[in-house]
C-alpha positions as CSV (number, residue, x, y, z in Angstrom):
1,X,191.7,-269.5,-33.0
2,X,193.3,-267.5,-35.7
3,X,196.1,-265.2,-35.1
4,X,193.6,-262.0,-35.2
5,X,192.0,-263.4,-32.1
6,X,195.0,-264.7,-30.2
7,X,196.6,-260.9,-30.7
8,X,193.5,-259.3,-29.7
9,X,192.1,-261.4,-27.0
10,X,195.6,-261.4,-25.0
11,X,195.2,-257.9,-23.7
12,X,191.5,-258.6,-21.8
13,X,190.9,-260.0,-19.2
14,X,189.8,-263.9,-19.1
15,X,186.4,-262.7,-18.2
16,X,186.2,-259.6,-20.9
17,X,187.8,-262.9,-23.8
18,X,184.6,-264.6,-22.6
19,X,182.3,-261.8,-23.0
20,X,184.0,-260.7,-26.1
21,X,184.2,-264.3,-27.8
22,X,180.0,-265.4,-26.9
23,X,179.1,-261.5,-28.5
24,X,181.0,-262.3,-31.5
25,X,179.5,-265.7,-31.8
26,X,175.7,-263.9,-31.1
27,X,176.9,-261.7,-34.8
28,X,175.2,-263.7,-37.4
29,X,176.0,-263.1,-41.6
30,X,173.9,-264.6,-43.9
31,X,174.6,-264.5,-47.7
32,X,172.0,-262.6,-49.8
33,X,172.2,-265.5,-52.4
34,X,171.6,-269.1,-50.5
35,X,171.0,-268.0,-47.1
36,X,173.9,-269.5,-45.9
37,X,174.6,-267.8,-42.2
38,X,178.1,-268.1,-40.0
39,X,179.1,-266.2,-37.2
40,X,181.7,-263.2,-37.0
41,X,183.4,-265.3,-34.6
42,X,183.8,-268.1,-37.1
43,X,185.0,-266.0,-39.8
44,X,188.0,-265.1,-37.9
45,X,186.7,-261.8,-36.6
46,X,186.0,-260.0,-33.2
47,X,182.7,-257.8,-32.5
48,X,182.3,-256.9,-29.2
49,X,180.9,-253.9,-27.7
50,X,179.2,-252.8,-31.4
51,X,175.7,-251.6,-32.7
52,X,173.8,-251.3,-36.1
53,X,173.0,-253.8,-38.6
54,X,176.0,-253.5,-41.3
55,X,176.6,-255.1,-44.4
56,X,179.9,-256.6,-45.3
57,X,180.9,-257.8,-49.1
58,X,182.2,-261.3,-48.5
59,X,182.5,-264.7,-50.3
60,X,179.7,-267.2,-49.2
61,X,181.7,-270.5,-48.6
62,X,178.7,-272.5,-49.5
63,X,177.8,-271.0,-52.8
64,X,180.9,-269.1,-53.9
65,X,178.9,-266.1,-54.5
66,X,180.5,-262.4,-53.6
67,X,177.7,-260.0,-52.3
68,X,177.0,-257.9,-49.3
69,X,176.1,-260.2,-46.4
70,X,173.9,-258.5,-43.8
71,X,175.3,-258.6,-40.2
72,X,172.8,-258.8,-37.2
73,X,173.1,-259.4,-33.8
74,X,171.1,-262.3,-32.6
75,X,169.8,-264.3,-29.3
């Protein structure tokens, strides 16, 4: 768990981590070059409670390419 999560995570509840930590996993990027797809959760971030379908500029670890990875919210 990276430092991010440990700092946020330690002011909820163990229930509310839970919750927070399976939504985050259920946030899905996928690069626009390879179709390479990780969860938020596994890039060291936290979305719970959030809507929309953003796009975030981000290094694909499989390819090494920069672009705008699209962000959706799956299962």
């Amino acid at each position: 768990m990276s430092v991010f999560h440990r700092l946020i995570l330690r002011f909820m509840s163990a229930q509310t981590r839970a919750r927070a930590e399976a939504e985050s996993r259920a946030w899905i990027a996928t690069c626009p070059s390879c179709g390479h797809e990780r969860s938020v959760w596994e890039m060291g971030g936290l979305r719970y409670g959030a809507s929309g379908a953003p796009r975030w500029r981000l290094t694909c670890p499989a390819c090494g390419a920069v672009g705008w990875h699209s962000v959706e919210k799956r299962g």
